[in-house]
N, C-alpha and C positions, 0 to 999 in steps of 0.2 A: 523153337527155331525162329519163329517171327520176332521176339526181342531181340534175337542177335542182326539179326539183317534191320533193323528198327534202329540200333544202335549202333552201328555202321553205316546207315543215312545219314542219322543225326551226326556223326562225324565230319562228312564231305560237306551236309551243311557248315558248320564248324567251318573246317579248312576253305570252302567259297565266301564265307564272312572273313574269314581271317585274310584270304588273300585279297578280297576288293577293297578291304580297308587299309592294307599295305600299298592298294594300286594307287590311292586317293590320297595316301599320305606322301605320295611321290611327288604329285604333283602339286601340295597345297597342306599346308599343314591342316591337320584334324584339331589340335588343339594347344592351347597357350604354354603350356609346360612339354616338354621334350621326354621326363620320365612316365607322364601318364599316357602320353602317345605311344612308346612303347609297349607300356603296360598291356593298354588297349587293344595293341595287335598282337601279341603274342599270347593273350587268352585263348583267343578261339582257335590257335595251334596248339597251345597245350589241351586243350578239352579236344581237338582234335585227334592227337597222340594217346589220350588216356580213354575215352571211347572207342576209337579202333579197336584197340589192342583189348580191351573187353569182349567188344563185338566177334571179333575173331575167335577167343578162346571160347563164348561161348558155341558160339558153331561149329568149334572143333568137336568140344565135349560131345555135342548132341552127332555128330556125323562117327 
């Protein structure tokens, strides 16, 4: 049960990386190319999305 709830931390970490980097690319670009800036911020929503959704089902399984 601690890897699940471990792995739904690590997520919200995830999505508060994801989102400060979104806040800061608002105001200033992050970086010289427009597709890597993208890139950039949508990782840590995807590994956001794909961690949750583990973390969940493992503490489904176990409950």
């Amino acid at each position: 049960m601690k890897q699940g709830y471990f792995l739904l931390i690590l997520a919200f970490i995830m999505y508060l990386i994801g989102h400060i980097l979104w806040s800061v690319s608002l105001l200033n670009n992050i970086s010289f190319n427009e597709l890597n800036e993208i890139w950039l911020i949508n990782i840590p929503f995807g590994l956001f999305s794909i961690l949750g959704l583990i973390g969940v089902l493992k503490l489904y399984r176990k409950s």
